[in-house]
C-alpha positions as CSV (number, residue, x, y, z in Angstrom):
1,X,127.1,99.4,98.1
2,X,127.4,100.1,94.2
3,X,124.9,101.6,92.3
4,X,123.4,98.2,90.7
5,X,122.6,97.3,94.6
6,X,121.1,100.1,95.0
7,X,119.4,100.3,92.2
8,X,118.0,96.5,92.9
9,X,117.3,97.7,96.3
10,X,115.1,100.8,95.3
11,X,113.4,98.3,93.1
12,X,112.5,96.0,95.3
13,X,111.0,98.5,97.8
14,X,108.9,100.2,95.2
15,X,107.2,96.7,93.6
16,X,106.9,95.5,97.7
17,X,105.0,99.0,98.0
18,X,102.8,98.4,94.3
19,X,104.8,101.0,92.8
20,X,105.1,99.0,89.3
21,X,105.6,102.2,87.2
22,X,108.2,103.4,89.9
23,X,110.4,100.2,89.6
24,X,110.4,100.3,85.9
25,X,111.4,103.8,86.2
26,X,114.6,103.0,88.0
27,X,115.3,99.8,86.4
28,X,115.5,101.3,82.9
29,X,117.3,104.1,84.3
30,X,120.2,101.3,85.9
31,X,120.4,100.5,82.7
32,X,120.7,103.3,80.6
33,X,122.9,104.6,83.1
34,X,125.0,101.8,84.0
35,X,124.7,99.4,81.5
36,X,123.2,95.6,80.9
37,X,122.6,93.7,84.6
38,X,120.8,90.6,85.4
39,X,118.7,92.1,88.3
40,X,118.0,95.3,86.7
41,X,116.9,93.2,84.0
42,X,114.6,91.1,86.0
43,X,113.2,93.6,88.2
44,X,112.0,95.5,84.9
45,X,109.9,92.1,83.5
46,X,108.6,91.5,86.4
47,X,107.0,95.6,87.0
48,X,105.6,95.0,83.7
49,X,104.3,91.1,84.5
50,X,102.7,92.7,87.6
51,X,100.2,94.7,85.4
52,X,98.6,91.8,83.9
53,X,98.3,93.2,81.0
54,X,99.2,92.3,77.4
55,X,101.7,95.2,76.3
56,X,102.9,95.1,79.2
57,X,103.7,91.3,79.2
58,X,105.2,91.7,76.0
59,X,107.8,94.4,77.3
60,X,108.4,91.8,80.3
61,X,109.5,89.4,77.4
62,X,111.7,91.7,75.6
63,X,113.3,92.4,79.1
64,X,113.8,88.6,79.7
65,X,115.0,88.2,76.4
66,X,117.5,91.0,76.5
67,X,118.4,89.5,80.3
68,X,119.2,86.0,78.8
69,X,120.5,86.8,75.7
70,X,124.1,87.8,77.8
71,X,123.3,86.0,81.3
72,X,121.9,83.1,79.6
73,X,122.5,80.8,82.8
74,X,121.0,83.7,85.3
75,X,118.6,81.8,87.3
76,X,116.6,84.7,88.2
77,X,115.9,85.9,85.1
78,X,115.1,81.7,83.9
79,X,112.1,81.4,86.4
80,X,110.5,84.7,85.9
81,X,110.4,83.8,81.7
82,X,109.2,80.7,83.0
83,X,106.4,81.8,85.0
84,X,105.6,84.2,82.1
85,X,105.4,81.9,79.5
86,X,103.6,79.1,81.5
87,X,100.8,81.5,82.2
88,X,100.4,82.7,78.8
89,X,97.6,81.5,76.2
90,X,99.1,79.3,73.9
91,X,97.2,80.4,71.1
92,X,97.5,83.9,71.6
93,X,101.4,83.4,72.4
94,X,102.4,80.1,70.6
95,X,106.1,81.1,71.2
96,X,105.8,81.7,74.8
97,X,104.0,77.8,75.1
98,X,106.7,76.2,72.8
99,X,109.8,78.0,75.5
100,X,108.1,76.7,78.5
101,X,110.0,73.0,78.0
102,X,113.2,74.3,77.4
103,X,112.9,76.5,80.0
104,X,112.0,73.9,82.5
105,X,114.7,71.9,81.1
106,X,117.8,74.8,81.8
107,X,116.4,75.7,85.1
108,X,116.3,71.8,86.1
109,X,120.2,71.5,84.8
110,X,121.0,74.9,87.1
111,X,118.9,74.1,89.9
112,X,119.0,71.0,92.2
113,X,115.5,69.7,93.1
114,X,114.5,71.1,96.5
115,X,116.0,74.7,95.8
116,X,113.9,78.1,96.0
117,X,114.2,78.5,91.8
118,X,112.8,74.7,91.6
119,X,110.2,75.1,94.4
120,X,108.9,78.2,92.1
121,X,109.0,76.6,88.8
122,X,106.9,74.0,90.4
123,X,104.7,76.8,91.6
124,X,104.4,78.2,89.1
125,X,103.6,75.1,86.5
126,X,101.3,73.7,89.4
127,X,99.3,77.4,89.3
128,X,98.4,77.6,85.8
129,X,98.5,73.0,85.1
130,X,95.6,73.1,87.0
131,X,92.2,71.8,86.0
132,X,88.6,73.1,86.0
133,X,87.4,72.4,89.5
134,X,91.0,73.2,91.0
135,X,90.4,76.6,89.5
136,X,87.1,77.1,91.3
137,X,88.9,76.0,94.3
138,X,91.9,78.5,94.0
139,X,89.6,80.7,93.1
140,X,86.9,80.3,95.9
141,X,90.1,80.2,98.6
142,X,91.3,83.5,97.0
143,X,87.9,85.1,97.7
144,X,88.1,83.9,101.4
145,X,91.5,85.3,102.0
146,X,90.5,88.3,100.3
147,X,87.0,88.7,102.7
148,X,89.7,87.3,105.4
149,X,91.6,90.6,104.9
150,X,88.3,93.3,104.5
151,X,87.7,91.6,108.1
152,X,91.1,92.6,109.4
153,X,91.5,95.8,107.8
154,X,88.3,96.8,109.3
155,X,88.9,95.6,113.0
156,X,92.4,97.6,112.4
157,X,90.7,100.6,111.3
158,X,88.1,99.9,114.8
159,X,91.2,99.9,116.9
160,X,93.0,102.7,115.4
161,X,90.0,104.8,115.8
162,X,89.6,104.0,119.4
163,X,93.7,104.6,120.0
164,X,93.0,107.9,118.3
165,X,90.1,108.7,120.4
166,X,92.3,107.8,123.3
167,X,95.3,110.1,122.2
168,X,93.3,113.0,121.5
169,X,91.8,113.1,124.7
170,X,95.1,112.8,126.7
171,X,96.5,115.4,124.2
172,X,99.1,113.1,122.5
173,X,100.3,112.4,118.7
174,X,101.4,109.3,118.2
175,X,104.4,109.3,115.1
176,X,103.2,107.4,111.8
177,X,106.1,106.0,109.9
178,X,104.8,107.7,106.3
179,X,106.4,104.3,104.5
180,X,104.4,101.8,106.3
181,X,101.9,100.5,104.4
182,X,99.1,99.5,106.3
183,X,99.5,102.8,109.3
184,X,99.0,104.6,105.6
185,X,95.9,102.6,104.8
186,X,94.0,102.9,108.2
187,X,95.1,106.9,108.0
188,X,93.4,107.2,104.9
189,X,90.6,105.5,105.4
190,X,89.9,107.4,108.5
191,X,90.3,110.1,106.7
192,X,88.0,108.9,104.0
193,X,85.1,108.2,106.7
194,X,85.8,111.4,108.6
195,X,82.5,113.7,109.5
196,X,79.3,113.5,110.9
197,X,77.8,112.3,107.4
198,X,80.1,109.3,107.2
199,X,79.3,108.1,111.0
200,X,77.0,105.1,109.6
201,X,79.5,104.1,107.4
202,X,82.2,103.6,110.2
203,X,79.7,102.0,112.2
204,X,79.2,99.4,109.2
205,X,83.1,99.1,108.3
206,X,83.6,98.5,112.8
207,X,80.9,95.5,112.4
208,X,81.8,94.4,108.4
209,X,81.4,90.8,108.8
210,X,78.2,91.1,110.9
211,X,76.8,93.9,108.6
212,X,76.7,91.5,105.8
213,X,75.6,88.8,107.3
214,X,72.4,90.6,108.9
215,X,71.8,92.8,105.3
216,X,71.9,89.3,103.4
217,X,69.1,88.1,106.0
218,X,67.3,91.5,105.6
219,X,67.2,91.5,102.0
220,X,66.0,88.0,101.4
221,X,63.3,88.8,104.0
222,X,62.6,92.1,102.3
223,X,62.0,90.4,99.1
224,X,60.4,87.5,100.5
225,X,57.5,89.6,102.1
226,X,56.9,91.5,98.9
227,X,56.1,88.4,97.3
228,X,54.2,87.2,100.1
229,X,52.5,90.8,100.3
230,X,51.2,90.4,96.5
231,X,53.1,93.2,96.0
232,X,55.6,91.8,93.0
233,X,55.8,88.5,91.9
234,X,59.5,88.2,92.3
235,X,61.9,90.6,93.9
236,X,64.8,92.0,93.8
237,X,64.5,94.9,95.7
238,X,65.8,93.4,99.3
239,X,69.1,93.7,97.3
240,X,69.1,97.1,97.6
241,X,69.9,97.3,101.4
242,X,73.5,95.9,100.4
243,X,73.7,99.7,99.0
244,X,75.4,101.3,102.3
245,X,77.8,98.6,102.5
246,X,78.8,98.5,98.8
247,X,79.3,102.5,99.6
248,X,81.5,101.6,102.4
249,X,83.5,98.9,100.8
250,X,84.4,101.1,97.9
251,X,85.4,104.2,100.2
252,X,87.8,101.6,101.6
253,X,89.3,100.3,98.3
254,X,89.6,104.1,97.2
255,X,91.3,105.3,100.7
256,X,94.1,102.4,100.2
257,X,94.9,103.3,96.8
258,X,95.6,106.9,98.2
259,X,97.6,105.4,101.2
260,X,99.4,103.2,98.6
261,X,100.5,106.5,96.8
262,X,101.3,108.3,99.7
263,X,103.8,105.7,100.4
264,X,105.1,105.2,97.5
265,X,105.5,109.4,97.2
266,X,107.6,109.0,100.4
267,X,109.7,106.6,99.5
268,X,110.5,108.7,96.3
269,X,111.5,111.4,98.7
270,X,113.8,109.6,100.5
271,X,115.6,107.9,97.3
272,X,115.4,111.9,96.2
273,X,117.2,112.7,99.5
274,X,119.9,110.1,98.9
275,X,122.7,110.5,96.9
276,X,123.6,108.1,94.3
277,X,126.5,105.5,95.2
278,X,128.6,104.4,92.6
């Protein structure tokens, strides 16, 4: 394997793992190091498209830019500008709205209808062609999948504390592979929830969907009843009993991103641990 591989390779396990900053780190060393290259190229727009941000989008365009300006014909690099461009704001970035076309137009002459590179330009131009009420429906199926996931992260973390419970009574430690992801996430949040303090807050995460479902009930009978009681005239305070569960939520979005470094920290030690191959 050269060194460009390798490069590409580290990339690609670093952005699969979130580590944006990581890949850019390697991909402008490949270059500096090696010189120019198509992948290295790409991988180093598409860590800065990832942090959807604007300076960062611009450096993704100078990196596309750079890419095609002596791989003009690199298909790779065509559909990433592409997908940049057709998600920018065409008044804020006339120049990235007026290369959309010809980009469409090279990447159509390279790639035959029915190929990955046209399957994602159509993607792509379906993803931001859309109109107002297909927003709100991406956007309300994007909220689902995201609940969708809370709800399996939390029966996860249920099982994992139960095969822990289970192991540390019959004196065993299961291994943990420190790159995977999601063993990193469920760690960390146990972690996170450890304690006697925390024990209503794993109770809450074991039940999440159930929890909500009873607190929205509670809440608009809590404020219902003080209306009814004379008490206020309108109410907001049922609202409050989503408190515990906000708590828990945002324990759980804290643990991951520690799990997420973790992993990414280990998989810098093993790239450490590697030599280079040329």
């Amino acid at each position: 394997m050269t060194q460009q591989y390798g490069d590409a390779a580290r990339c690609a396990e670093f952005f699969e793992a979130g580590g944006f900053e990581q890949v850019r780190r390697v991909a402008a060393q490949g270059l500096a190091e090696l010189g120019p290259d198509p992948v290295l190229y790409r991988w180093l727009g598409l860590a800065h498209a990832a942090e959807r941000d604007d300076d960062h989008d611009a450096e993704a365009e100078r990196a596309y830019t750079a890419g095609l300006k002596q791989w003009p014909d690199d298909l790779g690099l065509l559909v990433s500008h592409l997908e940049l461009c057709v998600g920018a704001d065409g008044w804020e970035h006339p120049g990235r709205a007026r290369a959309v076309e010809p980009l469409k137009s090279r990447i159509a002459q390279l790639a035959p209808p029915g190929s990955p590179e046209a399957e994602q330009v159509e993607a792509a131009v379906g993803r931001f062609g859309r109109g107002y009420w297909a927003d709100v429906r991406t956007r309300n199926d994007e909220a689902r999948a995201t609940s969708a996931d809370r709800d399996d992260f939390s029966a996860a973390v249920a099982e994992a504390t139960t095969r822990a419970m289970t192991a540390q009574t019959m004196g065993e430690q299961p291994p943990v592979d420190p790159e995977d992801l999601r063993a990193a996430e469920i760690a960390a949040t146990l972690e996170a929830l450890a304690g006697p303090s925390h024990a209503p807050l794993r109770l809450l995460l074991r039940h999440r969907p159930a929890a909500y479902v009873v607190t929205c009930a509670l809440a608009f009978l809590t404020n219902k009843a003080l209306v009814l009681g004379g008490v206020v005239s309108f109410s907001l305070w049922g609202w409050l009993l989503f408190l515990p569960l906000l708590v828990m939520d945002a324990k759980v979005r804290n643990a991951r991103g520690v799990a997420q470094r973790r992993v990414i920290a280990a998989i810098e030690a093993r790239h450490a641990s590697t030599p280079a191959q040329t």
